[in-house]
N, C-alpha and C positions, 0 to 999 in steps of 0.2 A: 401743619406742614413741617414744623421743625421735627417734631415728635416722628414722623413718616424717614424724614432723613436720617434721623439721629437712630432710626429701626433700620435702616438700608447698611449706614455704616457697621453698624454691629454685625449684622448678616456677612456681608464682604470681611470683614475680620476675622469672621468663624471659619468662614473658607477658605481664608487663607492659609489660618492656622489648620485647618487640618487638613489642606494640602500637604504646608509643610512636613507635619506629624507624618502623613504617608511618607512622601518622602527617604523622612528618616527613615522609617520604618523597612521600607522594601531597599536603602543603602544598609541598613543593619543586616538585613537577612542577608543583601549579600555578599558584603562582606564575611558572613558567617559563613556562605555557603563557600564563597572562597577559600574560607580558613582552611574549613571540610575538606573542600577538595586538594588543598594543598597539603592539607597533613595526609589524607589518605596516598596521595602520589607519593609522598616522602616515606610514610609508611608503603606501600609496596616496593618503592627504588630499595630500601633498607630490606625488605624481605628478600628481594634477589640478589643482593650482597652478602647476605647473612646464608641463604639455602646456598648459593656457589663456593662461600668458606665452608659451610657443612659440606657437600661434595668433596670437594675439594680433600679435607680432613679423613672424611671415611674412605676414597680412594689410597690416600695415603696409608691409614691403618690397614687395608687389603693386602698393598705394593708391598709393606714391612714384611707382615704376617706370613704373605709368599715366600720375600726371601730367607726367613728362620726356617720355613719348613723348609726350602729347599738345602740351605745351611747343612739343617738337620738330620734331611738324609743321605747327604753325599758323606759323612761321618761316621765309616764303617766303625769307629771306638767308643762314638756315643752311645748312650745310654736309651738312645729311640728303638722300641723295638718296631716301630715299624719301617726300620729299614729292612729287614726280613720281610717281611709281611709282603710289600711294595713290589720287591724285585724276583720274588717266587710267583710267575706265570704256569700254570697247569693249564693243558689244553685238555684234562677231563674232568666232565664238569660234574663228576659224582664226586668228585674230589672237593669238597670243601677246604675254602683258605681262611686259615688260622687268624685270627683277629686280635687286633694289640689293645692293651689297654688305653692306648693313646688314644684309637679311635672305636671306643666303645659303642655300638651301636653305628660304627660309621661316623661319628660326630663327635667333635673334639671345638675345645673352645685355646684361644691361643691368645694372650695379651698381646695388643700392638701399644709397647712399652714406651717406644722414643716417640711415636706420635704422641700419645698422651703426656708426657713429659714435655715436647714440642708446644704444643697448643693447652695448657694445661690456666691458661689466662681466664681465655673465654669459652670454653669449649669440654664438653664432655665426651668421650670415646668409649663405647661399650666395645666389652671384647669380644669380638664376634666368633664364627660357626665356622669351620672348615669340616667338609663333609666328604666324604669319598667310599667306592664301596667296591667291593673284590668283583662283583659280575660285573663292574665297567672294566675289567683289565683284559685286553685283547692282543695277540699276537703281531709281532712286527715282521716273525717272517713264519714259512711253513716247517722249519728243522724243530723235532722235537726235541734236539740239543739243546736249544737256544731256548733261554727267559728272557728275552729281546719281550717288552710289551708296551703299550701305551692305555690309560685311561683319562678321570676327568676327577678333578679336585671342583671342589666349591668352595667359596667364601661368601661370607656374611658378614657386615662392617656398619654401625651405625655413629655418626657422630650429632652432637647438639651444640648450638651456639646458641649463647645468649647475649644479644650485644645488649651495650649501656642505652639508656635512657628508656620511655616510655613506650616496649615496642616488645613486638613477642618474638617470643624462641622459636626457633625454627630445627626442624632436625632431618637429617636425608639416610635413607638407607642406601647400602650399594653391594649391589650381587654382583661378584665374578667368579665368571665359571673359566677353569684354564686345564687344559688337555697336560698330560705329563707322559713323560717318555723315558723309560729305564734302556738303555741305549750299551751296546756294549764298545768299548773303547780297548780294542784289542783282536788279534786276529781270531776271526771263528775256529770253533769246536769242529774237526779233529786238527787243524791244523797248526793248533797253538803246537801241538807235541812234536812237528816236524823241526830241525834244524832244517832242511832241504827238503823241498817235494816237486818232481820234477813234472809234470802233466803229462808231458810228450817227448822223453828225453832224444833227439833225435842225434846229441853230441857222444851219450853213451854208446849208443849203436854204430858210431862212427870209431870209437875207441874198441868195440868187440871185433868189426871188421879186421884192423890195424893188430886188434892180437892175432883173432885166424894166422893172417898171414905169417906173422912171428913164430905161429905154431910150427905151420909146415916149413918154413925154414931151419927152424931148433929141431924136427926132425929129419929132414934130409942133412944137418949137421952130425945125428947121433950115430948116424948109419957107420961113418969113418970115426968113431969115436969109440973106444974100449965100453964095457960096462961099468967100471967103477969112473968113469971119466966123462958118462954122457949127460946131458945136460936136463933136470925135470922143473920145466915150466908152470909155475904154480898156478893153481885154477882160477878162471877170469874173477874177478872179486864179486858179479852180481849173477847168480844163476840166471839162467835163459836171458846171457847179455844183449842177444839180438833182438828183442820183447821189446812192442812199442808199451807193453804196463809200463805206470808209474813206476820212478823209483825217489826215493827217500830216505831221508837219515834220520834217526832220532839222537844220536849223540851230541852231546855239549858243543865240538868243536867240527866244522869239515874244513881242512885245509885242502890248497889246492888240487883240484878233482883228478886235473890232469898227469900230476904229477908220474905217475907209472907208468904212464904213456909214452913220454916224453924219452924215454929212455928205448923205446921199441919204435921211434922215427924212422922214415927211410932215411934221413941223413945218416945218422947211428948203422954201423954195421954191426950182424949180430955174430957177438962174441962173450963166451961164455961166464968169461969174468964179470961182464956189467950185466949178463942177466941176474948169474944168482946172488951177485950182490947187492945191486940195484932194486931190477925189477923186483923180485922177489920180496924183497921188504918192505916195498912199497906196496906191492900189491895185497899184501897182507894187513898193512895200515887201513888203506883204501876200503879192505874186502871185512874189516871190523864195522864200520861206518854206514854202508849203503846198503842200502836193497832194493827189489822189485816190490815191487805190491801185487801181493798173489792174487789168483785170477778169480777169487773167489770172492775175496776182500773186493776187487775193481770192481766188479759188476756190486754190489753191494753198496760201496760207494758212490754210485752213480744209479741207482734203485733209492740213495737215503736223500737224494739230492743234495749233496753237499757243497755245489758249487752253485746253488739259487741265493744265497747270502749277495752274490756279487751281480746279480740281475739287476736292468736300469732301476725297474720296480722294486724292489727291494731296498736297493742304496735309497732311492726316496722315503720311501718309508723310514728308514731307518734316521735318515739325516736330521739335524737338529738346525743347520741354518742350512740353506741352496744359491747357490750365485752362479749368475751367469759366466763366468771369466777368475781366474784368480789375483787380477789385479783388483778387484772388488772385494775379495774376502782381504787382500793386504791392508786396507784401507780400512776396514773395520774390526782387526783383530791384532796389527801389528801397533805395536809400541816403543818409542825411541831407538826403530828400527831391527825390534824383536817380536816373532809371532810367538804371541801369547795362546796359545791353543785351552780352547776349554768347550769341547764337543765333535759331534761329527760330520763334517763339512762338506757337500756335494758340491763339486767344480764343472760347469755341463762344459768347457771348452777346455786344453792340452793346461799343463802346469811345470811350471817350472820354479823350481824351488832355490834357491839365492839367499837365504836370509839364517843367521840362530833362530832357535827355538824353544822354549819353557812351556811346559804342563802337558794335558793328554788330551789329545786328539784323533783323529782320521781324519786324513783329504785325500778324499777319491774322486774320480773320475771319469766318466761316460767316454771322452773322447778318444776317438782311435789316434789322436797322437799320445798320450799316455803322459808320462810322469818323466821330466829329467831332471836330476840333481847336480846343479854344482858347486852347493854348498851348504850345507845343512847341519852345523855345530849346537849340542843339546847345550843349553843352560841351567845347572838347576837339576833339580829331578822334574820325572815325567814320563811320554812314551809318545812317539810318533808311529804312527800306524800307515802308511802311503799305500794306497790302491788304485791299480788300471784295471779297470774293467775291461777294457775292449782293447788297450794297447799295450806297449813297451814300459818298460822301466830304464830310462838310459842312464849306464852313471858313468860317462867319458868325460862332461866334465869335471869331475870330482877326483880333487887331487888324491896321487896315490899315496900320501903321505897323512891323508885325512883317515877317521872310521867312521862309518854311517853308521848314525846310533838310531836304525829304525827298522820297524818291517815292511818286508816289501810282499804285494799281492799283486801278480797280473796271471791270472788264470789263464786267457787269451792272449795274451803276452808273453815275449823272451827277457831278459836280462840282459842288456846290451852295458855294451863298455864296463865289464862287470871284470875282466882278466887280472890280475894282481890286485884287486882291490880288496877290504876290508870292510866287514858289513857284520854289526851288533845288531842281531835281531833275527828274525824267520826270512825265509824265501820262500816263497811258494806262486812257481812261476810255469808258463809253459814248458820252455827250454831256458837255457845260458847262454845262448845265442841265435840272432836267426838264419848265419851261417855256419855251422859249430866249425869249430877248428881243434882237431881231437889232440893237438900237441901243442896248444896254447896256455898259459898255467890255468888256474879257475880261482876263482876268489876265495877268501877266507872266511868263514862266517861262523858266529859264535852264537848259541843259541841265550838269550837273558833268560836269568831262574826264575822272572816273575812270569812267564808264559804257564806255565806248570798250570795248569788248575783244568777242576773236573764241573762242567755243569751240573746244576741241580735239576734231578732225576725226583722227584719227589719223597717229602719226608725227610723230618729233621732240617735243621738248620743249613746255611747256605755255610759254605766254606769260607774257610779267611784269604786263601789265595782264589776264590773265585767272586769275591765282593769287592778287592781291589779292580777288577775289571770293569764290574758293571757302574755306571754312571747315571743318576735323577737330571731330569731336567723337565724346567716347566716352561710350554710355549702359551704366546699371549690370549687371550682367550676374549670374551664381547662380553661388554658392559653393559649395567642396564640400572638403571635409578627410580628409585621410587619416591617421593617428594611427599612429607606430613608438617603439618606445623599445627603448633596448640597457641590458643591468644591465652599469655602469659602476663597481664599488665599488673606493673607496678601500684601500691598508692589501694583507690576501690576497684 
């Protein structure tokens, strides 16, 4: 009997124990599998900190990488030849484009130096891939003047992080692709070469009118007048003055238009002293300066389309930012109350200009209220380019004491409050007004020497006064990532 109990005890012992033993056993496990699981969550939280500083870092190296090369090509004195390369647009495409050593095969590798330099702790930067190729480069408008183009850059950016402790390195690649645009910041080819180009001059034909009459006055004068005493009125200064052709000037300076005029008012009676001293000298000033545009040339000119540059379609194209209003562009382009210009600007609503200005630009405009200035001081060097497309250019507020250091483009447009005023730069307008007044003075304008330049017609190098015009710019372009990691552990 004791023996029976003292077997029972033993049994209940062993059970216990190796209850307990279980136990342990399945708290061991899970605690372990706790562990497990805790380190694996710590390890992946640490992977996705680790790939978004890798992101993170190769985004950066792309962002750099862009802007050297954009640096690079806006640097007509640098030593990149593909700034050449870039801004020669051929629309024939037997024509092969010349290829720089830069980008050999289209592909060029470019240090991103301060990122490396930045991140140089924990972090490895390969220098990645810029790739670009001459049959992406497409036209901006249809003038085969113009090397207006846009195509697509590419980039390739890897970075590696390897953070401290027991954990692997992670590394991200990142493609971006970003569209570029050789943008000309200047008035279009033929127009750079005019000081004056009137579209529809309807105030000249109002000044040919006002001579006739002068005419037949000066000879029912002659009639009662000796032959050594009669009076010869010198010939209107623009052949076939009464011609709605264009007329234009290419000379450096046109001082006021009317001036010759002024003197053959009806207030003025005609008397022979102030013709042939006056008129006569004037008109000879005047008749050095201006012309028609022969009817051979017009039709030509309007067969080359040379006023498609200023289509809504085409300012888009061309534009490098777009805003609705130009209190919107103020806001993002002016500085301690100075616009800083640095591209080509589409305004879809009127503008009004109020502020200085530093660097090169166009701000043009769709809307048929047009463009008025009444205050527009350059800072600096530079070039302000102002374009209406559909309207006015008014410059009444604009002291007359002031010079407009810019050009003016309204094809569809007159030049209003333009009378004694003073204008550094091109005109190229409809009219001078859109009531002409033929014995009101006309403005002053002085053509800049840096208009001068001849497009690239193919072959050979681009000019040094036509590569000051043209301008690189790269727009943002869509990102895309690719995600790799290697288990790197420290230790076995």
């Amino acid at each position: 009997m004791a023996f029976q109990t003292r077997s029972r005890d033993r049994s209940g012992v062993g059970a216990i124990f190796f209850i307990a033993t279980a136990i342990v056993v399945v708290l061991s496990i899970m605690v372990m599998a706790n562990s497990l699981f805790t380190s694996k969550v710590q390890e992946q939280a640490v992977d996705i900190s680790v790939a978004d500083r890798a992101g993170t870092v190769a985004e950066s190296a792309v962002e750099e990488v862009a802007y050297r090369l954009l640096s690079r090509l806006n640097d007509p004195d640098g030593d990149l030849e593909l700034y050449d390369v870039i801004r020669k647009f051929d629309g024939n495409p037997s024509v092969s484009t010349e290829e720089s050593p830069f980008l050999e095969g289209r592909t060029a590798v470019l240090e991103p130096v301060l990122t490396q330099r930045a991140y140089q702790d924990t972090t490895e930067v390969q220098a990645g891939k810029v790739t670009a190729g001459p049959e992406e480069q497409l036209p901006l408008t249809n003038a085969s003047d113009s090397n207006e183009s846009y195509g697509t850059f590419g980039f390739e950016e890897a970075a590696r992080v390897t953070p401290p402790g027991n954990f692997r390195s992670v590394e991200r690649k990142v493609y971006f692709s970003k569209t570029f645009k050789v943008v000309l910041l200047a008035p279009p080819y033929p127009f750079n070469k005019y000081t004056l180009f009137l579209k529809e001059p309807r105030r000249f034909r109002a000044y040919f009118e006002r001579y006739e009459q002068a005419r037949e006055q000066v000879d029912a004068l002659n009639v009662s007048l000796p032959a050594d005493r009669q009076i010869v009125l010198p010939d209107f200064p623009i052949e076939d003055g009464g011609s709605t052709r264009p007329i234009f000037s290419t000379a450096g300076t046109v001082e006021s238009a009317a001036t010759a005029m002024s003197s053959l008012s009806p207030a003025n009676p005609i008397d022979p002293a102030t013709i042939l001293a006056s008129v006569q000298a004037d008109f000879a000033r005047v008749a050095s300066q201006l012309k028609r545009q022969p009817t051979a040339e017009t039709s030509e000119f309007e067969d080359k389309q040379y006023y498609d540059p200023f289509s809504e379609a085409a300012l888009e194209r061309r534009a490098t930012h777009i805003y609705d209003n130009f209190a919107e562009l103020l806001g993002r382009v002016s500085r301690n109350g100075v616009l800083v210009l640095n591209g080509f600007y589409l305004v879809r609503r009127g503008v009004t200009l109020d502020m200085p200005w530093t660097g090169r630009g166009v701000i043009a405009t769709t809307s048929p209220e047009g463009i008025r200035v009444k205050s527009a001081e350059k800072q600096g060097d530079g070039r302000l380019v102002l374009v209406a497309s559909r309207g006015p250019v008014d410059l009444s507020p604009l002291s007359s004491t002031d010079t407009l250091q810019a050009d003016v483009l309204a094809p569809e447009g007159v030049l209003d409050g333009a009378s004694g005023k003073r204008i550094e730069g091109i005109v190229m307008v409809r009219d001078l007004a859109g009531s002409p007044d033929p014995y009101a003075p006309g403005p002053t304008i002085t053509r800049p020497a840096e208009s001068d330049y001849e497009p690239w017609t193919g072959g050979g190098a681009l000019s040094p006064d036509y590569k000051k015009q043209l301008a690189f710019f790269l727009n943002p372009g869509f990102l895309k990532r690719e995600y790799q990691s290697k288990r790197e552990k420290s230790g076995n």
